[in-house]
C-alpha positions in Angstrom: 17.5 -11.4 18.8 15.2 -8.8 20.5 13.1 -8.7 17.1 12.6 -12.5 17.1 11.5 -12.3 20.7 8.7 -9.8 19.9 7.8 -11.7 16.7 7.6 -14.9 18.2 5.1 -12.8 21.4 3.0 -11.8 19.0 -0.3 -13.9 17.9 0.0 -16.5 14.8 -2.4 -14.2 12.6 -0.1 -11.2 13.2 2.9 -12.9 12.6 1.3 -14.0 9.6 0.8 -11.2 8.3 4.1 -9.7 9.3 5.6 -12.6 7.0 3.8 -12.1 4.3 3.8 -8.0 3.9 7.6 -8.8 4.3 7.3 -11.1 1.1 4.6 -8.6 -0.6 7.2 -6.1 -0.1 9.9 -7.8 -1.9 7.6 -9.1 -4.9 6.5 -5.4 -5.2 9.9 -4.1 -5.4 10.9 -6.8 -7.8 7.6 -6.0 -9.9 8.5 -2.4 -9.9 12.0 -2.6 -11.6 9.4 -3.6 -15.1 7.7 -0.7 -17.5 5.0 1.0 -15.5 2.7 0.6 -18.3 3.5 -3.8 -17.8 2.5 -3.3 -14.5 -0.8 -1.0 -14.3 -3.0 -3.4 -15.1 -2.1 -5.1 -12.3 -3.0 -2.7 -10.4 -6.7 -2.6 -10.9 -9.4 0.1 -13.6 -8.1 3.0 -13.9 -10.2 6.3 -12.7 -8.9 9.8 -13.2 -7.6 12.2 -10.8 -10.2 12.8 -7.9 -12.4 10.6 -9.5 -12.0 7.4 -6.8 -15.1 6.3 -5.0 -14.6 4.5 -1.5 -16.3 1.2 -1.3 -17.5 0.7 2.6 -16.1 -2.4 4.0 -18.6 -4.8 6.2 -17.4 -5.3 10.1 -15.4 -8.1 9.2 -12.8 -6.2 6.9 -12.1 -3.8 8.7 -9.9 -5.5 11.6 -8.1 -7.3 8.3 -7.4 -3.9 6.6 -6.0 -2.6 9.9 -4.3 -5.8 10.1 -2.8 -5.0 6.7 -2.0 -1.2 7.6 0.2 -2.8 10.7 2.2 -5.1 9.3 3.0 -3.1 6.6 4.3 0.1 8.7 6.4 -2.3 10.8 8.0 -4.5 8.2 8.8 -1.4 5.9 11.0 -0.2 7.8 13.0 -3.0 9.0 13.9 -4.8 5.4 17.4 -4.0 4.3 15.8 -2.1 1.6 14.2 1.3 1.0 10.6 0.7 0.4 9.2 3.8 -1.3 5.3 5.2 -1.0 4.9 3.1 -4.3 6.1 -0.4 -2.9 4.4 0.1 0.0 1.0 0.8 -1.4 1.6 -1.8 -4.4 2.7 -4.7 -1.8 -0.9 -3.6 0.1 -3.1 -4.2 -2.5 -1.5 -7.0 -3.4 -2.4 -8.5 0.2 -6.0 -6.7 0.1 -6.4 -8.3 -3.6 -5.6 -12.0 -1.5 -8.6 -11.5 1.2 -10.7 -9.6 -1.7 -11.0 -6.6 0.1 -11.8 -3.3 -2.1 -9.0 -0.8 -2.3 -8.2 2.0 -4.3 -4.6 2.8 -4.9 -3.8 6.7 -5.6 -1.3 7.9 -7.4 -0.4 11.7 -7.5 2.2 14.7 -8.1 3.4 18.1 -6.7 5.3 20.6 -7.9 8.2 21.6 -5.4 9.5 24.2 -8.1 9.6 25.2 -11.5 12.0 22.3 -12.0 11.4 20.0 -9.5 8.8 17.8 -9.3 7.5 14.9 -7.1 5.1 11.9 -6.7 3.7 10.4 -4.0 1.3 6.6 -3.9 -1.3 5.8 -1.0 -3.8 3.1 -0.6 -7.1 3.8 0.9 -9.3 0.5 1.4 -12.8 1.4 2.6 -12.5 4.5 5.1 -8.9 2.7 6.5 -5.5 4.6 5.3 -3.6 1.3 4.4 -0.1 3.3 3.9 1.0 6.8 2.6 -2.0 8.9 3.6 -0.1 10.8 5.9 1.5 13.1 3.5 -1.2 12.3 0.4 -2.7 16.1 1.1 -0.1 17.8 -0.2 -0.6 15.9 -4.0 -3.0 16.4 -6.6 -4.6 13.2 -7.6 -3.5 11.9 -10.8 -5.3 9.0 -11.4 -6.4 6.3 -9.1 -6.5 2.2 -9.9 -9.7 0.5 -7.8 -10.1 -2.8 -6.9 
């Protein structure tokens, strides 16, 4: 009841986009369960590893993108679902792609040990970290899909 409270405080544009990075989230999920290589061209041109050049966003993006990076981090969290780096940054370009805002979605890998390895996802759009940055430094860029 205290969530609905909040949400209903907030202002129409932010609930909004709380809505709809709630149903980007799920579609992304859903999306995800398919063949990577069904998916990626979804997901914009390829560029390899380090390769990704940011696109500067005009004065009017920018509040939108930090719109985006909002709604995501709070919605993530509070689905019934785990929503990994890769749903996260897949369900924020999918609401960049609506407002046809650049973005370039990163993809990258780490070894952890001989055996272990992992992978990480983060969406840049412009000079804003949409979601994942926070840890992206410890990858190595893999390849990178821009929009």
């Amino acid at each position: 009841m205290k969530l609905l409270v909040r949400f209903l405080a907030l202002p129409l544009h932010e609930q909004a986009a709380l809505v709809e990075a709630a149903f980007c989230l799920a579609l992304a999920r859903v999306l995800l369960l398919m063949p990577f290589k069904r998916i990626a061209p979804l997901l914009g041109q390829p560029v390899p590893g380090r390769g990704a050049v940011t696109v500067p966003l005009s004065s009017g993006e920018r509040p939108s993108a930090l719109v985006i990076r909002r709604a995501l981090l709070r919605v993530s969290d509070r689905l019934p679902w785990r929503s990994s780096c890769l749903v996260c940054a897949f369900a924020g370009r999918m609401m960049l792609w609506r407002r046809s805002m650049p973005s370039v979605l990163h993809l990258g890998a780490r070894s952890d040990s001989e055996t272990d390895m992992a992978a990480h996802a983060w969406l840049r759009c412009g000079e804003i970290d949409v979601v994942g940055t926070e840890s992206a430094e410890q990858y190595i860029p893999v390849v990178a899909f821009k929009a």
